[in-house]
C-alpha positions as CSV (number, residue, x, y, z in Angstrom):
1,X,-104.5,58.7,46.1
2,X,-104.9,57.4,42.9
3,X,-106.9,54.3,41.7
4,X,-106.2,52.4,38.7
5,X,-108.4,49.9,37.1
6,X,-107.8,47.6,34.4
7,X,-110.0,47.3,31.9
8,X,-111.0,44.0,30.9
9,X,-111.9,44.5,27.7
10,X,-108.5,45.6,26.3
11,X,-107.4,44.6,22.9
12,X,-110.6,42.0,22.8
13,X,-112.3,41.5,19.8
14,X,-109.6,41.7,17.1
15,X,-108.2,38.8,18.0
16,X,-104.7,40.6,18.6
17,X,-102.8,41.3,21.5
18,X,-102.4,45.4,22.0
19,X,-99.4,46.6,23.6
20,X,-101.1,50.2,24.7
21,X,-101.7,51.7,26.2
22,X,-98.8,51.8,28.2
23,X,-99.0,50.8,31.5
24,X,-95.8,52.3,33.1
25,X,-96.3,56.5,33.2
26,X,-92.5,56.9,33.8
27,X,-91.3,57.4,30.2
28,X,-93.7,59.9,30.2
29,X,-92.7,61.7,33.1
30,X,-88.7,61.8,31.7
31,X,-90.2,62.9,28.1
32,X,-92.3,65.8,29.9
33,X,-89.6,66.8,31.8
34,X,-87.4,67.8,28.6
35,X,-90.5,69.3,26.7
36,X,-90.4,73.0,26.5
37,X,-94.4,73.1,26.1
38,X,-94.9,70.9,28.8
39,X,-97.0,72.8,32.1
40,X,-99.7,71.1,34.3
41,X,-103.4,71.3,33.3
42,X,-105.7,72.7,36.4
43,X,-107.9,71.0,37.8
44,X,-111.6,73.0,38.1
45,X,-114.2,72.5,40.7
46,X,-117.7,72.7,39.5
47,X,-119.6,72.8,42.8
48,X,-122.6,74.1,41.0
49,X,-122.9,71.2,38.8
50,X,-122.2,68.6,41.6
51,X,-124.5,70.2,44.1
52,X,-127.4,70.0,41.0
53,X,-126.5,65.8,41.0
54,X,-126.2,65.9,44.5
55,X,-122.7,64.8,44.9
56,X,-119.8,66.2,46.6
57,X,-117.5,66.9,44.5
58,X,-116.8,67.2,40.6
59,X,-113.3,67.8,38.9
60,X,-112.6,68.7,35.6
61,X,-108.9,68.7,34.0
62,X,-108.7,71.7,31.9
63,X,-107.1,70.7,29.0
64,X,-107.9,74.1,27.0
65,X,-104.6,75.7,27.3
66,X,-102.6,72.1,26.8
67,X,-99.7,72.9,23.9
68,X,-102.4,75.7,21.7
69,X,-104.6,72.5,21.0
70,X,-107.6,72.8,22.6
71,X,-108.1,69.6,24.0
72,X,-106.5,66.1,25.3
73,X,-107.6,64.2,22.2
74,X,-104.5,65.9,20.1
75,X,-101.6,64.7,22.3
76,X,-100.5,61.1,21.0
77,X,-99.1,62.1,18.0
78,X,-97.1,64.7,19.8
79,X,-96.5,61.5,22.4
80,X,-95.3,59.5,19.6
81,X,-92.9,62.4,18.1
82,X,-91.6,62.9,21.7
83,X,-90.6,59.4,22.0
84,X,-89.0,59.6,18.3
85,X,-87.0,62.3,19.4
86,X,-86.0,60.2,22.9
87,X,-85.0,57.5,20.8
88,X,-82.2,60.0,19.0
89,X,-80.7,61.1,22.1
90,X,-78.3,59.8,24.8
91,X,-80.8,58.9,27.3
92,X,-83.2,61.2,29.5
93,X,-80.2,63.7,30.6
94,X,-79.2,64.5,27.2
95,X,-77.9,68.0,26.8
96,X,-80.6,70.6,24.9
97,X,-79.0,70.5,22.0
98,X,-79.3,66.8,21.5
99,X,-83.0,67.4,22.0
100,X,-82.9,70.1,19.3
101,X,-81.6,68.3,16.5
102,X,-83.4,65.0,17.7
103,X,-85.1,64.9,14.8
104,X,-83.4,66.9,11.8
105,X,-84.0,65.2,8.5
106,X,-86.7,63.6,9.8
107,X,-90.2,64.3,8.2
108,X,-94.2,63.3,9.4
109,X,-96.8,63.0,7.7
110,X,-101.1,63.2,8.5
111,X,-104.1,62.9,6.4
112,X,-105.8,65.1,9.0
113,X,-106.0,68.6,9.6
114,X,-108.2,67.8,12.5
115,X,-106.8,66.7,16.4
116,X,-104.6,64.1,14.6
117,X,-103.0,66.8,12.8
118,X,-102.7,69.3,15.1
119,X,-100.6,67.1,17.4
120,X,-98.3,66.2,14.6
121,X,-97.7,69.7,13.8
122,X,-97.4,70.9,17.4
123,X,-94.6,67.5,18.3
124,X,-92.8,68.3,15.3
125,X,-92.7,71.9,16.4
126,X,-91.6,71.2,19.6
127,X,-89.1,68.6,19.1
């Protein structure tokens, strides 16, 4: 079961209204399910840890292995590119080769070679 809590704070303080993050998870899903890269991250126990703080269980995503990157920080670009790409083709059952030429002509740009970067050269690799 999963529990999901709103945070109150959201898009406070700027004095504009933020539409993300994105509430519903199912564009998401359909986007995943067409990305070639796309496998699940495991989950890890530490049970030495959590017997050391005296609590039953800790969990840790692994997010290592995640598309070469190294860590979960350097997926919205590649988010953003994979929704670029959704935009292009004729809905979530869209043959491959839609998908594959998605985004000819198209060209991103970063100022960063650091997690920024990395996910705008792995989404563009991708799709």
């Amino acid at each position: 079961m999963t529990n999901v809590l709103a945070n109150p704070f959201r898009a406070t303080g700027l004095g504009l209204e933020c539409p993300f993050p994105h509430d519903d998870a199912s564009g998401v899903a359909d986007l995943l399910h067409h990305c070639p890269a796309h496998a699940p991250t495991p989950l890890l126990d530490l049970t030495d840890l959590a017997a050391e703080v005296h609590v039953d269980r800790i969990r840790v995503k692994d997010e290592r292995s995640r598309m070469g990157l190294g860590s979960f920080k350097a997926l919205g670009a590649a988010h953003a590119i994979a929704r670029d790409a959704a935009d292009k083709v004729d809905g979530p059952a869209a043959p491959v080769a839609q998908w594959n030429t998605a985004l000819n002509g198209r060209t991103y740009v970063t100022a960063s070679a650091g997690n920024h970067g990395l996910s705008v050269a792995a989404g563009t690799a991708v799709f």
